[in-house]
N, C-alpha and C positions, 0 to 999 in steps of 0.2 A: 211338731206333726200337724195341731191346725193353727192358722191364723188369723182369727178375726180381725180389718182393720178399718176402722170409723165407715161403717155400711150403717146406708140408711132403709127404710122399706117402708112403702107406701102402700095403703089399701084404698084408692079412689082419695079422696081428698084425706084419708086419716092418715097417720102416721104410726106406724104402731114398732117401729125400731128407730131409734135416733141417736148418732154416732158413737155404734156399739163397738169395741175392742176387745179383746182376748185374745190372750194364745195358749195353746194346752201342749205338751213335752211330750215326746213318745213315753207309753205305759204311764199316765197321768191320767188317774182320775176325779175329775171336776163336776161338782154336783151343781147347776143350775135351778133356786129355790124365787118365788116371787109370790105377790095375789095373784087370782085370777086375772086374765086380759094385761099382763105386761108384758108382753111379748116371748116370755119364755120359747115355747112350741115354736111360734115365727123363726126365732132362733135359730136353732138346729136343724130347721128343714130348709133354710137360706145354706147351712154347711154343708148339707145333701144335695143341694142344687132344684130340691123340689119347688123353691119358693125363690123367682129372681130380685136381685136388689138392684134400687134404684142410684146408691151411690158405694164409695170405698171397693173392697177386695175385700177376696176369703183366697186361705192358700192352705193346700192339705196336701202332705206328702211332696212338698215341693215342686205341687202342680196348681195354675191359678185357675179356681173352676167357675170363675166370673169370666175368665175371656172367650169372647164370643169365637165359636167352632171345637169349643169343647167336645169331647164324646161323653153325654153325659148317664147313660148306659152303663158304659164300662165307669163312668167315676161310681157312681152308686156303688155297683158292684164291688167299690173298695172301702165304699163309708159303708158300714153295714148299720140299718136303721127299725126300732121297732118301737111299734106303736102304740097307744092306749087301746085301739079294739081290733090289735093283732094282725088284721088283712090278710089273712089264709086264704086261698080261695078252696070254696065249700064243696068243686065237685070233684076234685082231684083230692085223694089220700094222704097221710100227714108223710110217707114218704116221696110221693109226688109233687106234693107241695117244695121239700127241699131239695129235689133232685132238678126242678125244671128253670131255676137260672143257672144253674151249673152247665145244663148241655145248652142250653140259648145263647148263653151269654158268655163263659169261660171255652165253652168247646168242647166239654169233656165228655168221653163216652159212655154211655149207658151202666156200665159196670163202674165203671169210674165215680161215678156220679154219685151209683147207691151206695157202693162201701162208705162214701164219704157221709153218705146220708145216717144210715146206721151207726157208724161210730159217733157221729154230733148225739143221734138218738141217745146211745146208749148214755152218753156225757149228760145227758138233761136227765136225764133217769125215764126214760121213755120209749126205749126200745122194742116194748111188749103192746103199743100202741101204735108200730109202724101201717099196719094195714089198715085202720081205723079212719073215718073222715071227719074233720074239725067238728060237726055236727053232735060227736059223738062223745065228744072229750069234755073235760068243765073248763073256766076259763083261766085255772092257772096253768093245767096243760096245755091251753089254748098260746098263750104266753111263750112255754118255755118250748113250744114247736116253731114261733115267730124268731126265739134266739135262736136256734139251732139252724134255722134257714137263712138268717141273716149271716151266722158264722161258716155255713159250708160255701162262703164263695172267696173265705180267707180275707175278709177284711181287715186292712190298716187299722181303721178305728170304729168304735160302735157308737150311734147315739141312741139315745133313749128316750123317750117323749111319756112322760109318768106313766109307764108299762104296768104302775100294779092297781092305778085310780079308777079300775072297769072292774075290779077283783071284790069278791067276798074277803074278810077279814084271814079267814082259816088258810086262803091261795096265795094270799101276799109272801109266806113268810117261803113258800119251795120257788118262788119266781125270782126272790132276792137272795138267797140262795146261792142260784145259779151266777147270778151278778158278782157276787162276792168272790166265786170260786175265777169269775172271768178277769175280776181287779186284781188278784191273787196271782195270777199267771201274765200277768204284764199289758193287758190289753188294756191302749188308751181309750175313752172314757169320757161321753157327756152326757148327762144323766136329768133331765128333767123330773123330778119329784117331790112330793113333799114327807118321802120318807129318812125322817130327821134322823130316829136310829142308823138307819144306812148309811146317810152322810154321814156322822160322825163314827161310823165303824169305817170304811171304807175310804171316802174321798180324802185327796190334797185339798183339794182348793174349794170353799162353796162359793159361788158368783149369787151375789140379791141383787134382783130386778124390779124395777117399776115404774109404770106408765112408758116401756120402751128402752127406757135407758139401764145402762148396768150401773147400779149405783155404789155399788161394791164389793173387791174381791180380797175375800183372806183365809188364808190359812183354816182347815176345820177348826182345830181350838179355838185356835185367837176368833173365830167368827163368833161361835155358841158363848162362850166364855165374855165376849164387849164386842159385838156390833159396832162399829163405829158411828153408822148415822141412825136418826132417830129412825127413820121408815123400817130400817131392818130390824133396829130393837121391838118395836111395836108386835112386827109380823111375829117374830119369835115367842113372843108372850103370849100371841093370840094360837100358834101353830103348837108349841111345848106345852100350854099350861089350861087351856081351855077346856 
């Protein structure tokens, strides 16, 4: 479904990706875990197309969205993406919020649009919050209004960019939740966090990053279980047991 292949990404003279690879299988989810500033976030928003690269290919759904004259509108539209502070917009409603790339961008009609909205609603358990505006909600609602708008435009695949690191303790666990129930029903999956229970409940594969590079990818057990390299065991010991 995606395929990372040796992309590199420069920020001005810094380097903050360098010849990263991955690939992730349809309904495969892969938990991407690092320090801060290793380029995690850069990551995934390079497979959203938010972020261009300076060298290699990405290839998602069997389309390469590094070659120039992409539409990259409609790729979005197929990588569904959410963020650590949600990006609702504040003047439109939580059902307006998911209803307005459905008719911009898919084409669909008004009615079309809301049913589609509603029923996402009701799947985040939030349906009694459709007329409400993100102002109003806390921020694990805030959250599971972001999945819900990311999923009503029928995304191939979802990323995640540590969705629950902006959260109070208490909002973390209905935002993961929702993730779980979304890993459960087959949707492929890249997941920037450092919530280690969820990776080892959920994920195939955890990817460790640092300083740009992937330094290692394996299996959830075999990762938690023997890290292969020292950077990863380290991180683990400071992340699990601190």
């Amino acid at each position: 479904m995606i395929h990372i292949n040796n992309i590199d990404k420069w920020f001005g003279d810094f380097q903050v990706l360098e010849d990263c690879s991955l690939s992730v299988e349809k309904g495969e989810v892969v938990v991407v875990c690092g320090p801060s500033g290793s380029g995690k976030s850069t990551l995934i928003k390079c497979v959203n197309g938010l972020e261009p690269i300076n060298a290699g290919s990405i290839v998602v759904d069997g389309q390469t969205i590094t070659d120039s004259g992409v539409n990259l509108p409609k790729l979005r539209s197929q990588i569904g993406m959410v963020f650590q502070h949600f990006e609702l917009f504040p003047h439109l409603s939580v059902t307006e919020n998911l209803t307005l790339g459905q008719l911009k961008v898919l084409g669909r009609s008004e009615r079309e649009a809301k049913d589609k909205a509603i029923k996402l609603l009701q799947r985040v358990g939030l349906e009694d919050q459709a007329d409400k505006y993100p102002g109003a909600l806390s921020g694990g609602q805030k959250q599971r209004v972001a999945i819900a708008r990311a999923l009503a435009m029928d995304p191939v695949a979802m990323l995640f960019d540590e969705p629950t690191s902006a959260l109070d303790p208490e909002m973390i666990a209905e935002v993961l939740d929702v993730m779980v129930s979304l890993a459960e029903e087959g949707m492929t999956m890249i997941v920037v966090t450092h919530e280690m229970g969820f990776a080892r409940k959920v994920a195939n594969r955890v990817v460790f990053m640092d300083e740009g590079r992937i330094v290692e990818v394996a299996a959830t057990e075999k990762f938690f279980q023997g890290a292969q390299s020292e950077r990863a065991r380290y991180f683990l010991s400071r992340i699990l047991y601190d």
